[in-house]
Rosetta silent file (secondary structure, phi, psi, omega in degrees, C-alpha in Angstrom):
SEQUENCE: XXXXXXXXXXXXXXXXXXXXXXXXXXXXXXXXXXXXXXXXXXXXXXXXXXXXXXXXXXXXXXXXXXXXXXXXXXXXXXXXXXXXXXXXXXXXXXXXXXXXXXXXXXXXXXXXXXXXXXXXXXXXXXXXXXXXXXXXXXXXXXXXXXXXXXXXXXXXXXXXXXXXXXXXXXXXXXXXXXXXXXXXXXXXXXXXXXXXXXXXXXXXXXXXXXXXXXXXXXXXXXXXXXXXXXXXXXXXXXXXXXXXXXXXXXXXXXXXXXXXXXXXXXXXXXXXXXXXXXXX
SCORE:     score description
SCORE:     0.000 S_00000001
   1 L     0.000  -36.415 -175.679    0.000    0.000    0.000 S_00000001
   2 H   -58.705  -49.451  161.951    3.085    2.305    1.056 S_00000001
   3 H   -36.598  -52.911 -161.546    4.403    1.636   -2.136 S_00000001
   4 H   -69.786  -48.162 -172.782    1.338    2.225   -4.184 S_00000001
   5 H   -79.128  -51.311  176.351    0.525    5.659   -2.663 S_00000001
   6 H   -33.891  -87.740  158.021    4.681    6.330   -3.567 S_00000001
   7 H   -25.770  -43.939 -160.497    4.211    5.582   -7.099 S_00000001
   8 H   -76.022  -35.142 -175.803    0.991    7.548   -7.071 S_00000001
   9 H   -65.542  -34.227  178.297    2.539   10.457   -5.589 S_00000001
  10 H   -61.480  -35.857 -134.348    5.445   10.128   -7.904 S_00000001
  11 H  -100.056  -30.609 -156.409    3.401    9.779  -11.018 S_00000001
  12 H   -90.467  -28.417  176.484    1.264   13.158   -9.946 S_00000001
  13 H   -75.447   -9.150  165.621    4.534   15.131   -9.416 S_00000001
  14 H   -87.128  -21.810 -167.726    5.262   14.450  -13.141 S_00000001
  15 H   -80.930  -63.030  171.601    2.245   15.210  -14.347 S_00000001
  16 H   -53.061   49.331  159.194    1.997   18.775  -12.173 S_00000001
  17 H  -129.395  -37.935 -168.680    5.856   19.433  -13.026 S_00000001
  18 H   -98.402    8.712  169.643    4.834   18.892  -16.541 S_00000001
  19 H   -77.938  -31.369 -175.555    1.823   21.242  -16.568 S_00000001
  20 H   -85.554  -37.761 -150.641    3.921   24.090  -15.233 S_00000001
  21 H   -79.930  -34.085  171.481    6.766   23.146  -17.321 S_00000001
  22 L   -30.959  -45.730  160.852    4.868   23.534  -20.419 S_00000001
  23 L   -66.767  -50.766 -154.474    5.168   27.494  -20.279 S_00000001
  24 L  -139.682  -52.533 -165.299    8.810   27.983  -18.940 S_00000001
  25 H   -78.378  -24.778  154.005   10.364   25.222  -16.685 S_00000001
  26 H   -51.208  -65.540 -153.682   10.853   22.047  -19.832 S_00000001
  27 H   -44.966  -39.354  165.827   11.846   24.602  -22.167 S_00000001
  28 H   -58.826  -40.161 -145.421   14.793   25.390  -19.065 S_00000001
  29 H   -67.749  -55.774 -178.924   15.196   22.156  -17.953 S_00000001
  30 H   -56.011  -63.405  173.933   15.716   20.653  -21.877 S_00000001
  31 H   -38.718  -63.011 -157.283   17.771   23.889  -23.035 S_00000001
  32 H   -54.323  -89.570 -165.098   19.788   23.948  -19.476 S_00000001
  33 H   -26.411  -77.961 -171.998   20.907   20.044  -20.424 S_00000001
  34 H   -44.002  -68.043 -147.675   21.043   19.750  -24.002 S_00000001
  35 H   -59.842  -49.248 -169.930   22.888   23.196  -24.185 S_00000001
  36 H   -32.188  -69.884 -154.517   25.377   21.444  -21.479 S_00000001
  37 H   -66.996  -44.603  172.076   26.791   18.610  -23.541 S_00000001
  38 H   -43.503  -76.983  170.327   27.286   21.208  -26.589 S_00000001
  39 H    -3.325 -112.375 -158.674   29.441   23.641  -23.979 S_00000001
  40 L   -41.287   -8.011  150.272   31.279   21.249  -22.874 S_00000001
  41 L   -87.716  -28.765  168.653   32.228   19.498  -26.290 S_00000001
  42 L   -72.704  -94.376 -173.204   33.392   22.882  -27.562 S_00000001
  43 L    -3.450  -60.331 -177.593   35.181   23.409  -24.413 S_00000001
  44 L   -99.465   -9.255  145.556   36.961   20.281  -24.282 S_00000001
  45 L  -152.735  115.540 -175.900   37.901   20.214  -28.106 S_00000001
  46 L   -90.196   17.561 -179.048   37.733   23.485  -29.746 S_00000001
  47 L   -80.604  -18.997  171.740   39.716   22.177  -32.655 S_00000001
  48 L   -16.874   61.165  179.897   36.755   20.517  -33.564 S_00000001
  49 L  -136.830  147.842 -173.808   35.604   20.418  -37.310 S_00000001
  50 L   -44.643  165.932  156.739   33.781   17.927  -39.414 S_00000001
  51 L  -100.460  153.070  173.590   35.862   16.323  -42.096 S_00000001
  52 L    64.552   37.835 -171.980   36.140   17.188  -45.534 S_00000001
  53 H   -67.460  -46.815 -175.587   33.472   20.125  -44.357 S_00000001
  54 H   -54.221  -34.106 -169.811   34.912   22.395  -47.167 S_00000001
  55 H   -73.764  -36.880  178.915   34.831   20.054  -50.115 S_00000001
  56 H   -75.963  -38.332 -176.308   30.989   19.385  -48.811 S_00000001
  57 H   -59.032  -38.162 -175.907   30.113   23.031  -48.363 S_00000001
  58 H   -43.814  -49.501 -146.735   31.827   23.316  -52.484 S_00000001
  59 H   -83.753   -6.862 -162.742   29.720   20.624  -53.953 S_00000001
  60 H  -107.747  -13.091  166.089   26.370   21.808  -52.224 S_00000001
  61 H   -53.536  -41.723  178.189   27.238   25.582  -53.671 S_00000001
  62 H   -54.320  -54.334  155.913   27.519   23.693  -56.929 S_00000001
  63 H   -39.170  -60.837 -149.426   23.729   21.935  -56.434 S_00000001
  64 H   -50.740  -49.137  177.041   22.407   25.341  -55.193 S_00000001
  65 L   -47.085  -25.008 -167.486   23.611   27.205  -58.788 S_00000001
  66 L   -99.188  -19.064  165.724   21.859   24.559  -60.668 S_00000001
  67 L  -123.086  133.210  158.393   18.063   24.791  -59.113 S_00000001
  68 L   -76.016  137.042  173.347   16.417   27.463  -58.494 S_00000001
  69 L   -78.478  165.500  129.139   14.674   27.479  -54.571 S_00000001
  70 L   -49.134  -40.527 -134.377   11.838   28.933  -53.147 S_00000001
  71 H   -94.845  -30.263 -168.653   13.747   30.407  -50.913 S_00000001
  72 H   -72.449    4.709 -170.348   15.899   32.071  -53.692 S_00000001
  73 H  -162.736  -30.189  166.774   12.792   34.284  -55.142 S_00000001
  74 H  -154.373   80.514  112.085   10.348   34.356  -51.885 S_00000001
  75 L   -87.978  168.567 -157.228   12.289   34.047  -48.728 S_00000001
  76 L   -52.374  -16.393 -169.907   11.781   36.173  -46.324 S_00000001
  77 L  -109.584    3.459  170.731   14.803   38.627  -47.187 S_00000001
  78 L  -107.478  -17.456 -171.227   12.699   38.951  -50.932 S_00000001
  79 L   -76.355  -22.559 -175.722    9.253   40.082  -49.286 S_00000001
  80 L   -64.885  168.702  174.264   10.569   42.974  -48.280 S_00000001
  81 L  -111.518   98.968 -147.003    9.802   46.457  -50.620 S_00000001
  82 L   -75.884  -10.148  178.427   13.399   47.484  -50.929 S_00000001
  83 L   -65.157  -19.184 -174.712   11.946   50.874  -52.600 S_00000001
  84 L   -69.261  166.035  144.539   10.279   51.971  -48.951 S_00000001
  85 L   -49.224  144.913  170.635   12.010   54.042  -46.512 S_00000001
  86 H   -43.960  -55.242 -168.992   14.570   52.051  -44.439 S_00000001
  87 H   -89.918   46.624 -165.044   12.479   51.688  -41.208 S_00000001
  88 H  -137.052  -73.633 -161.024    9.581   50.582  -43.882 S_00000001
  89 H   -68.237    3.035  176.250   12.057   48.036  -45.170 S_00000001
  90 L  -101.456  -43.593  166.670   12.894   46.548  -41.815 S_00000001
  91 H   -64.881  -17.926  163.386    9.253   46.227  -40.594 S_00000001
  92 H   -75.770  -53.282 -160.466    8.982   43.998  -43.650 S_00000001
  93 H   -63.765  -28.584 -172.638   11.540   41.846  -43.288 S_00000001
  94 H   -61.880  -65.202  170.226   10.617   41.557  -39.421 S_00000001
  95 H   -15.289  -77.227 -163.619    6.285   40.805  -40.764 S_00000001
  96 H   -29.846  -57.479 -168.217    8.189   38.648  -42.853 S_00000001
  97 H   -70.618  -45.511  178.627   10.493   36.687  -40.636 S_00000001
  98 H   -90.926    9.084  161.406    7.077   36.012  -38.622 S_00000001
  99 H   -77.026  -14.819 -166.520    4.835   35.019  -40.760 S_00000001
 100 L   -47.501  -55.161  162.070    7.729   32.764  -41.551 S_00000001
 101 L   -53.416  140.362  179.514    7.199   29.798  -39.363 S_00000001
 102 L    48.535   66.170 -179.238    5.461   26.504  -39.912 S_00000001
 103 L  -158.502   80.417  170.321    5.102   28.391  -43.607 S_00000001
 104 L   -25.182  133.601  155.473    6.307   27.520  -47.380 S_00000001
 105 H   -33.447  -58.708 -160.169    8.097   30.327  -48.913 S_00000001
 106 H   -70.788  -43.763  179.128    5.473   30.257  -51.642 S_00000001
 107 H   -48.097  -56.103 -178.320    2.213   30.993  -48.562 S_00000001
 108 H   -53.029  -58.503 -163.184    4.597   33.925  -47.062 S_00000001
 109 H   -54.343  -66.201 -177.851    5.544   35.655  -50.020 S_00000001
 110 H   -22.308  -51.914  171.307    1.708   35.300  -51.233 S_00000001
 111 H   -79.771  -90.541 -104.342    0.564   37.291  -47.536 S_00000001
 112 H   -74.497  -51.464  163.423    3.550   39.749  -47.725 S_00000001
 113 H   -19.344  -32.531 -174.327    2.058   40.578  -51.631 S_00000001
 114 H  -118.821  -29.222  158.258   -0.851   41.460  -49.856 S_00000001
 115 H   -76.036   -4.028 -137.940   -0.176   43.206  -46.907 S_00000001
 116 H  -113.345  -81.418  173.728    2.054   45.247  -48.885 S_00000001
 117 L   -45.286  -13.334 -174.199   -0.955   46.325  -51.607 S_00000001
 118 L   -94.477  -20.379 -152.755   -3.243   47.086  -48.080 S_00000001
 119 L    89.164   80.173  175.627   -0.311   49.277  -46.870 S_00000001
 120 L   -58.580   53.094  157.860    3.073   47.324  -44.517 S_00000001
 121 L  -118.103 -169.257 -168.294    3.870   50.131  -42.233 S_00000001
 122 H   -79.131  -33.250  170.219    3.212   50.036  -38.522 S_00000001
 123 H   -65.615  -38.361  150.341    0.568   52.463  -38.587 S_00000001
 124 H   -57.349  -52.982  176.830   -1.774   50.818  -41.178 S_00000001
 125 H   -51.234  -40.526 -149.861   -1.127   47.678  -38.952 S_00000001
 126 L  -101.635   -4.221 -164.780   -1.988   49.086  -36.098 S_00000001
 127 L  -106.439  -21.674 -176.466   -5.041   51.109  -37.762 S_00000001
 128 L   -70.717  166.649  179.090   -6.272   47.560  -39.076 S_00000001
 129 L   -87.639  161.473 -168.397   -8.956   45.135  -37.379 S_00000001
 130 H   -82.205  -37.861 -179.904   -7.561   41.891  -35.825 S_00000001
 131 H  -104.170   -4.692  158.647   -9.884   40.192  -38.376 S_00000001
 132 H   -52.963  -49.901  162.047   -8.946   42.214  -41.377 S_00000001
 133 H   -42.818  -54.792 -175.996   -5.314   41.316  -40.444 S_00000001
 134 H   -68.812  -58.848 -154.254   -6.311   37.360  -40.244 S_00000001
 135 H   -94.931   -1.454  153.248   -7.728   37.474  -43.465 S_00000001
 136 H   -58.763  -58.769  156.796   -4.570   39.094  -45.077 S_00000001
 137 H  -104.988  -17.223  157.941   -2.249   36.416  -44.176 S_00000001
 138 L   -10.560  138.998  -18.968   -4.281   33.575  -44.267 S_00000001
 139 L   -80.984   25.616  152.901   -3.395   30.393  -44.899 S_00000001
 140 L   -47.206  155.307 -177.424   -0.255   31.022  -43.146 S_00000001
 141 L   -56.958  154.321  151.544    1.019   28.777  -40.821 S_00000001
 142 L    65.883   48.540 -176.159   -0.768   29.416  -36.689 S_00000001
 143 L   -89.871  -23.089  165.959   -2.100   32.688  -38.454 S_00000001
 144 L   -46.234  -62.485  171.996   -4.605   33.414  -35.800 S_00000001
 145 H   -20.424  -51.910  175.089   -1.840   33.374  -33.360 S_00000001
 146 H   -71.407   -7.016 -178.707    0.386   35.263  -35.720 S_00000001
 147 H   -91.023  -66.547 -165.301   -2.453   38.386  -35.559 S_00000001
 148 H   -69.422  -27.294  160.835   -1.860   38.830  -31.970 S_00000001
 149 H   -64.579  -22.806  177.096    1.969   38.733  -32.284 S_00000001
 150 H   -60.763  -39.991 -158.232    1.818   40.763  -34.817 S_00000001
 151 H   -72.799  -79.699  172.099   -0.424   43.437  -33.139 S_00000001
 152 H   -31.164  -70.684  157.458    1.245   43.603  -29.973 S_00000001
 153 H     8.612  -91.851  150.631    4.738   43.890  -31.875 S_00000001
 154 H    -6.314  -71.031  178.078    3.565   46.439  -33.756 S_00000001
 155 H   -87.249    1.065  173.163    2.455   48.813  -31.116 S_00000001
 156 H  -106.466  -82.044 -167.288    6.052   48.217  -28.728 S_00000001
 157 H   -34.245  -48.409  175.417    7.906   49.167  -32.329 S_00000001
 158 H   -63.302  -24.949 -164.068    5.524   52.209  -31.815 S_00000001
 159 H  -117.870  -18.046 -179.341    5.715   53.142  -28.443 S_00000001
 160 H  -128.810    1.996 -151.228    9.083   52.017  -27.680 S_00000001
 161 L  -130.609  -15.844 -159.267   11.003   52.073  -31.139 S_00000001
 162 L    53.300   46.455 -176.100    9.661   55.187  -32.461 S_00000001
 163 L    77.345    7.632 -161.728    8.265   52.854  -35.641 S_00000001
 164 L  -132.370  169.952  159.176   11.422   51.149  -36.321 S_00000001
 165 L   -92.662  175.443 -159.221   12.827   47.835  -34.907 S_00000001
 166 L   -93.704  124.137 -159.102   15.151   46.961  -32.550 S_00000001
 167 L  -113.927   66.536  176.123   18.601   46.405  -33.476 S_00000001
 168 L  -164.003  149.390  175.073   20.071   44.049  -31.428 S_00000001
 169 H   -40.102  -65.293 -179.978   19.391   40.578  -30.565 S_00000001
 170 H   -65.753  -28.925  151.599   18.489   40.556  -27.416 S_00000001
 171 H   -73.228  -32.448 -155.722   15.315   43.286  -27.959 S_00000001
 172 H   -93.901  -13.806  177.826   14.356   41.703  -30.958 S_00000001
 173 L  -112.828   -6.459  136.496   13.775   38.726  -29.247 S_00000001
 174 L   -32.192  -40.949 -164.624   12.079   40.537  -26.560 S_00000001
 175 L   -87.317  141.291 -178.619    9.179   41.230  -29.052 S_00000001
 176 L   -73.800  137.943 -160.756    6.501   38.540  -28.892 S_00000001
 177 L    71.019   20.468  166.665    6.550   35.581  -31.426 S_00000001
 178 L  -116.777  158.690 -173.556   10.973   35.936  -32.575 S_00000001
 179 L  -124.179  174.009  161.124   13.181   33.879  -31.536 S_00000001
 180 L   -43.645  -59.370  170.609   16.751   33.411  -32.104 S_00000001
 181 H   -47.906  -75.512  149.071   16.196   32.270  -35.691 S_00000001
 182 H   -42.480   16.294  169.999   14.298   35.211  -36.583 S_00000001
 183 H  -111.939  -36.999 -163.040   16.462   37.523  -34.525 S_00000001
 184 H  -106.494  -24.578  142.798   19.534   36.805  -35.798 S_00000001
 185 H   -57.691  -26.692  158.049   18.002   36.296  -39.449 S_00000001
 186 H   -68.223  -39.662  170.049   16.738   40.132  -38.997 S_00000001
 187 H   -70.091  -23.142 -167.080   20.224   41.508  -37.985 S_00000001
 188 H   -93.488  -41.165  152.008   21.448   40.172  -40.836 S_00000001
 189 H    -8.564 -101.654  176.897   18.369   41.008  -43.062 S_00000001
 190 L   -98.250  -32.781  161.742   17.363   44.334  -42.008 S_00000001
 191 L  -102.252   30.340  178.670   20.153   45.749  -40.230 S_00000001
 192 L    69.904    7.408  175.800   23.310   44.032  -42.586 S_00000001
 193 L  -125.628  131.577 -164.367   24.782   42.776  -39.515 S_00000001
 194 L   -84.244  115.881  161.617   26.057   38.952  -38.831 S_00000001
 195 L   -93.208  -56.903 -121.012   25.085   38.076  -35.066 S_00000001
 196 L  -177.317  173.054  149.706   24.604   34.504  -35.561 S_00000001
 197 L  -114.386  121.650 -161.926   23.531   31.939  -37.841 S_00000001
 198 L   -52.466   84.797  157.638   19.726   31.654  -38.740 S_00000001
 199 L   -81.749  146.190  131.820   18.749   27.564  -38.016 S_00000001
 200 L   -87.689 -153.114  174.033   15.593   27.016  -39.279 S_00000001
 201 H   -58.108  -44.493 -157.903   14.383   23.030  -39.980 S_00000001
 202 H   -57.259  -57.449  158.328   16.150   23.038  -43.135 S_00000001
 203 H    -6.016  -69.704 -169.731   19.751   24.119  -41.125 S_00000001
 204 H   -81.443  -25.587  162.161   19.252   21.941  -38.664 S_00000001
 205 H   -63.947  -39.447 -156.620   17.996   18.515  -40.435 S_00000001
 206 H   -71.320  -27.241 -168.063   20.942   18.980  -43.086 S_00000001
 207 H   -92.725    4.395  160.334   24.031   19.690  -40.463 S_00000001
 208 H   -45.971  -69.673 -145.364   22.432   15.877  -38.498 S_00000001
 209 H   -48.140  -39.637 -176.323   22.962   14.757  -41.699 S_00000001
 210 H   -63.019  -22.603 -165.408   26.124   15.797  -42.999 S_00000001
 211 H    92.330    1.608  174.582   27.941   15.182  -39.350 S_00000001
 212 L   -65.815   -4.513  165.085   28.467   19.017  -39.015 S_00000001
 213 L  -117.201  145.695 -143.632   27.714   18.626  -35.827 S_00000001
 214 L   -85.459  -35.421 -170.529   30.199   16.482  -33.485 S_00000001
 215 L  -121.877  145.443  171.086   26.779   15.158  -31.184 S_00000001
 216 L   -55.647  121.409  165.255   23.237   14.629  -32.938 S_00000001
 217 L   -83.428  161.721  173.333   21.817   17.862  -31.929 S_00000001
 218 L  -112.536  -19.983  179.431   17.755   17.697  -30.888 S_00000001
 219 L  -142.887  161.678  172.772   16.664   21.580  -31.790 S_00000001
 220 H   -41.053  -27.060 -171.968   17.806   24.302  -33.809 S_00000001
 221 H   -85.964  -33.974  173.191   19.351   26.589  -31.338 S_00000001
 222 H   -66.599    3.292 -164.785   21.440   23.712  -30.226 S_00000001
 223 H   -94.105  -59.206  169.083   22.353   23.410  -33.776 S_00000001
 224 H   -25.770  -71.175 -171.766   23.094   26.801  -34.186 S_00000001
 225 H   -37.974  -72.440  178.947   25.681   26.867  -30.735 S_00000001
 226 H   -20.267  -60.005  175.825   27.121   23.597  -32.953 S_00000001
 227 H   -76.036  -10.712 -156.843   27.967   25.535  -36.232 S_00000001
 228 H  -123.749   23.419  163.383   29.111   28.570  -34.732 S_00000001
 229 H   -94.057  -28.051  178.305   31.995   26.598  -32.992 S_00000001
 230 H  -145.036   16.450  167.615   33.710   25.645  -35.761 S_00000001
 231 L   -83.089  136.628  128.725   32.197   27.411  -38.872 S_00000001
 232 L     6.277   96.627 -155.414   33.937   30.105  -40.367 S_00000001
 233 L   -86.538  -15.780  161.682   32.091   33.251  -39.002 S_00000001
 234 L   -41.289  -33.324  168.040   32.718   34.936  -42.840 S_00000001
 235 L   -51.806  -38.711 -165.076   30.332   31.914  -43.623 S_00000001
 236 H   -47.544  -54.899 -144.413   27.398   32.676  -41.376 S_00000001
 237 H   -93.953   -3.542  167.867   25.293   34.451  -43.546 S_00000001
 238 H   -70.585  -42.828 -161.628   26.059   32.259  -46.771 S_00000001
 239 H   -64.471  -79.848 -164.641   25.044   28.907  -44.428 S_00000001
 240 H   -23.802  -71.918 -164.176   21.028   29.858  -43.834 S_00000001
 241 H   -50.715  -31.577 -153.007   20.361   30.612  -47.733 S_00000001
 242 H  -118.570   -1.927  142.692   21.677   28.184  -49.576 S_00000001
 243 H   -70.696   -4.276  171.050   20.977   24.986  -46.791 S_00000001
 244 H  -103.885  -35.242  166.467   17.421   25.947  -46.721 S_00000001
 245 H   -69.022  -30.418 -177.995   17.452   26.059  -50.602 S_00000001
 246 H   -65.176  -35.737 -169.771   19.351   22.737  -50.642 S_00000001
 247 H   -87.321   26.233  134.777   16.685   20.925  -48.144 S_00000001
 248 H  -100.074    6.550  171.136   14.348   22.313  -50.112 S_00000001
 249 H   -88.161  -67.141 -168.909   15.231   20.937  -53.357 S_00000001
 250 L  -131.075   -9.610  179.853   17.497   18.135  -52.873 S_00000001
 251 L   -97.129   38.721 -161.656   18.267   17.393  -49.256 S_00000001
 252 L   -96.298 -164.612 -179.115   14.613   17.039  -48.444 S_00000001
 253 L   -69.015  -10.198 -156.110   12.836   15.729  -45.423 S_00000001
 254 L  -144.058  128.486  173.736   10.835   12.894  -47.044 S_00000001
 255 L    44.556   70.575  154.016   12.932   11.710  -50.124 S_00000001
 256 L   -66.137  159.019 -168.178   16.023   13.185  -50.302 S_00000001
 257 L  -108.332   82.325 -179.044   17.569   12.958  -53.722 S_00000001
 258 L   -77.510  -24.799 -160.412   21.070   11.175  -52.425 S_00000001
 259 L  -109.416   11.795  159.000   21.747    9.635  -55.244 S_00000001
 260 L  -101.793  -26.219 -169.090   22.054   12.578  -57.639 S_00000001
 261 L   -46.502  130.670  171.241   23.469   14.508  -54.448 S_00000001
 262 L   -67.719   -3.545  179.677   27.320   15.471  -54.772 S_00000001
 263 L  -123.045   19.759 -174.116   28.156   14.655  -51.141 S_00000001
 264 L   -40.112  -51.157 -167.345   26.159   10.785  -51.866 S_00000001
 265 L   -59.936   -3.868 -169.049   30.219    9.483  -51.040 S_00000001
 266 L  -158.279  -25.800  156.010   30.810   10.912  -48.189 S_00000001
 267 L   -30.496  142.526  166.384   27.435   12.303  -46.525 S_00000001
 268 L   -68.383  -39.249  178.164   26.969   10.371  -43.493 S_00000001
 269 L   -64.634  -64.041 -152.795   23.084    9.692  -43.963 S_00000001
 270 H   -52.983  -19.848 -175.860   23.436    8.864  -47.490 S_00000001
 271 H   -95.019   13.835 -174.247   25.969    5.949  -46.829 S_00000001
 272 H  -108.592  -44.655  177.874   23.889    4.911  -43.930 S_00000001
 273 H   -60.075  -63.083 -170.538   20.907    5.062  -46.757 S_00000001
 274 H   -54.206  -45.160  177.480   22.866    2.983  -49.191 S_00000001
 275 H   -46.949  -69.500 -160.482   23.747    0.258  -46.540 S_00000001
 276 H   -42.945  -51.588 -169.999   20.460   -0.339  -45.674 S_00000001
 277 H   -30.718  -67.521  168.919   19.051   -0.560  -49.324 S_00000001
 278 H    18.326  -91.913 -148.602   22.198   -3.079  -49.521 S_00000001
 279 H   -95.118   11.988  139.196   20.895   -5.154  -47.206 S_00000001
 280 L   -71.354    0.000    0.000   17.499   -5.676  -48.444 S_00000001
């Protein structure tokens, strides 16, 4: 019975741990860990770099010239209206960078095309209805969601920004719905300056695969910490574009095309892929 009530007690402190943790305390707890074992693999060797990473980076420049992306005609750094005032052309790219999640290139560009004919400045945002707004970006990904980050944004760029965004990492991720990925894709973006490197999915499935990372990372940021240990930092802003055009082309999530791929011989995945066929 002592037992039983033990176990019961146990099993209710996971469940209440993981009800709290759902806002703030996983996202530490996972981060805090995860975050750990990167540290502490840079730390103890910062000599660290994949092999034959240059020869791989060559061959996937070489792909990228030969198909055109999405990402290469409507990412998020094309939505903008480069013809606006500057602190015009920065509130685009930020709109941009958030409609940007859980969103094809081709859905974003389609809403920025359209808030852009309604009138993209902060003031027209901020003059619009919540369901006018919704119906604007629609079928982006989470776009209800994305109206109230937007809104709220919107009016702290007004009230605390004078209209303009914030040009540093750490405010920009301050604003509700950015992140690292969109914060340090925005410095680079809208104000020209390399903080970081932008993982998105594509970033972070492609450096599993290649071995660019020394430990199988589990999220993006830890992917990020990963490249930006032993990448070139001249590199950074070269990395995002053309691995999110490669996984969307040829490196993709479902059917990758390894066996036209220029790194089939030496990619880790793909020789992990060929064994298996093998041995069917």
């Amino acid at each position: 019975m002592l037992r039983s009530l033990r176990n019961k007690r146990s099993l209710t402190d996971k469940i209440g741990s993981n009800k709290v943790e759902n806002n703030e305390l996983v996202v530490k707890k996972r981060k805090h860990l995860t975050i750990k074992s990167d540290t502490n693999e840079i730390t103890s060797d910062s000599n660290w770099k994949p092999p034959n990473w240059e020869q791989t980076l060559d061959n996937i420049r070489k792909m990228r010239k030969e198909t055109v992306a999405p990402v290469d005609n409507m990412g998020c750094d094309q939505a903008a209206d480069r013809n606006e005032p500057p602190e015009v052309v920065r509130f685009h790219v930020l709109i941009s960078l958030m409609l940007s999640s859980q969103t094809k290139d081709e859905v974003n560009f389609a809403a920025m095309q359209r808030l852009k004919q309604h009138g993209l400045t902060v003031d027209k945002i901020l003059e619009m209805s919540d369901d006018h707004l919704g119906k604007l970006i629609y079928p982006v990904g989470f776009w209800k969601t994305k109206v109230q980050y937007i809104k709220r944004t919107t009016r702290i760029l007004k009230d605390t920004y004078n209209g303009d965004i914030p040009n540093t990492i750490k405010d920009l991720c301050q604003l509700p719905g950015i992140g690292p990925k969109m914060a340090h894709l925005c410095m680079s973006c809208a104000w020209n300056e390399v903080t970081g490197i932008g993982v998105d999915t594509h970033v972070h499935r492609i450096s599993n695969r290649l071995g660019w990372v020394k430990k199988a990372t589990k999220t993006p940021e830890n992917t990020r910490i990963a490249l930006e240990s032993w990448l070139p930092k001249d590199l950074w802003r070269e990395v995002n574009h053309m691995l999110v055009g490669f996984g969307q082309t040829i490196c993709r999530p479902i059917g990758p095309h390894c066996d036209t791929c220029l790194n089939k011989k030496t990619c880790p995945s793909a020789v992990s892929n060929s064994t298996t066929i093998k041995k069917k």
